[in-house]
N, C-alpha and C positions, 0 to 999 in steps of 0.2 A: 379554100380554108386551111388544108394542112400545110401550104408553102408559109401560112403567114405564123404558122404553130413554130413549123420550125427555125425560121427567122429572127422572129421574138426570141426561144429558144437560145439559138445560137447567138444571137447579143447579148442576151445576159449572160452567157454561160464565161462569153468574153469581157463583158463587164465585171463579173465578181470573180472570175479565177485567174484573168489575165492581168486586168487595172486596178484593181480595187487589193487585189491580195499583190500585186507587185512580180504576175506572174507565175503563184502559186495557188494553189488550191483550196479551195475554203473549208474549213473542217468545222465550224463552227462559231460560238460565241461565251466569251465567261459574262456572264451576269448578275453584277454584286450590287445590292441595294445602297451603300453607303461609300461607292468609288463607282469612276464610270467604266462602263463593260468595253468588253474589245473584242474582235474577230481574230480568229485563231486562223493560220495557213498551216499547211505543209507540203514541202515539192512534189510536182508531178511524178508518177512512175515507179511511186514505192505500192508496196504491196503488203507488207506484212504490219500488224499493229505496233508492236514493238520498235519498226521503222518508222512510224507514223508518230509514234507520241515522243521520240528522240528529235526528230526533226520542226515541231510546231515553233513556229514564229507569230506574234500576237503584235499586230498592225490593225490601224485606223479604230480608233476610241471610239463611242460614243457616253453621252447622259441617259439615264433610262425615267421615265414619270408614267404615272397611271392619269389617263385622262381621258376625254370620249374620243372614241375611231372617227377616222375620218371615211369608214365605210359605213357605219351605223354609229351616227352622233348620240344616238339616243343610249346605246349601250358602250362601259371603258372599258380600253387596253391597254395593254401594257406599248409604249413607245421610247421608240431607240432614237435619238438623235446626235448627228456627225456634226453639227455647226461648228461646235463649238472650239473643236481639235480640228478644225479646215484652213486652208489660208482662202484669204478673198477668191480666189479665181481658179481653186480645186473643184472637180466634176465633180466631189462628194460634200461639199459645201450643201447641198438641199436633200441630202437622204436622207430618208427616212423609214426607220422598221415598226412597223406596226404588227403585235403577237397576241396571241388569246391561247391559253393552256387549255388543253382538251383533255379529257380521265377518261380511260379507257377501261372498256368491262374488267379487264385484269385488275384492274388498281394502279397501270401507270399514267403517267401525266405525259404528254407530246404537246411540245410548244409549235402552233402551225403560224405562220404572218406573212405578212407581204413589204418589200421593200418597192419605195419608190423616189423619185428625185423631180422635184418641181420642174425643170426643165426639160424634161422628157415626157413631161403628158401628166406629174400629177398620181394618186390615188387610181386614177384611167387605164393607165399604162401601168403596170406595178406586175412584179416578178414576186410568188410563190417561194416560200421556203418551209421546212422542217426540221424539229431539234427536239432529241429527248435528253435526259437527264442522266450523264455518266455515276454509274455505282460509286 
């Protein structure tokens, strides 16, 4: 069971920091209700925040709708989709992020979701993410 953790793991980790960010690192996403959001990178190997927020590049678009999960139909979420900014025969042509905000005792909000891509298994197969809300 943990060779398959870390396998899983390690493809995604090469899916969204190596291909999907273009070989960079994923830092995030901006999320604006009336434009489509986009994922933020920044190169590997910096260390300091100051380097980090100097360096961010914002690659691969999505649309964002409120509509039912495709984990629990019966309850909605918030969902991210790449269609739209894909060409026919890009590997991110079927992703999809699916997010639910979580308040935590303090009073902040963390966005937790799962991305997934039709051709790799689906809602089944889907990679875990996490994002709070920069001050």
């Amino acid at each position: 069971p943990s060779s398959k953790k870390y396998i899983k793991t390690s493809v995604s980790n090469i899916m969204t920091n190596r291909l999907l960010g273009s070989n960079k690192k994923w830092y995030g996403k901006t999320i604006n209700s009336n434009t489509p959001g986009i994922n933020k990178f920044h190169p590997f190997g910096l260390s300091s925040d100051t380097e980090i927020q100097k360096s961010i590049t914002k690659e691969q678009p999505f649309d964002c709708t409120i509509g039912p999960s495709k984990f629990l139909p019966e309850q909605k979420s918030l969902t991210l989709k790449y269609r739209n900014y894909q060409i026919p025969i890009s590997l991110w042509r079927t992703l999809v992020d699916e997010a639910r905000v979580v308040r935590l005792d303090n009073g902040a909000k963390v966005l937790i979701g799962m991305g997934f891509m039709t051709w790799s298994g689906g809602p089944l197969n889907s990679t875990p993410f996490c994002m709070y809300k920069n001050k």
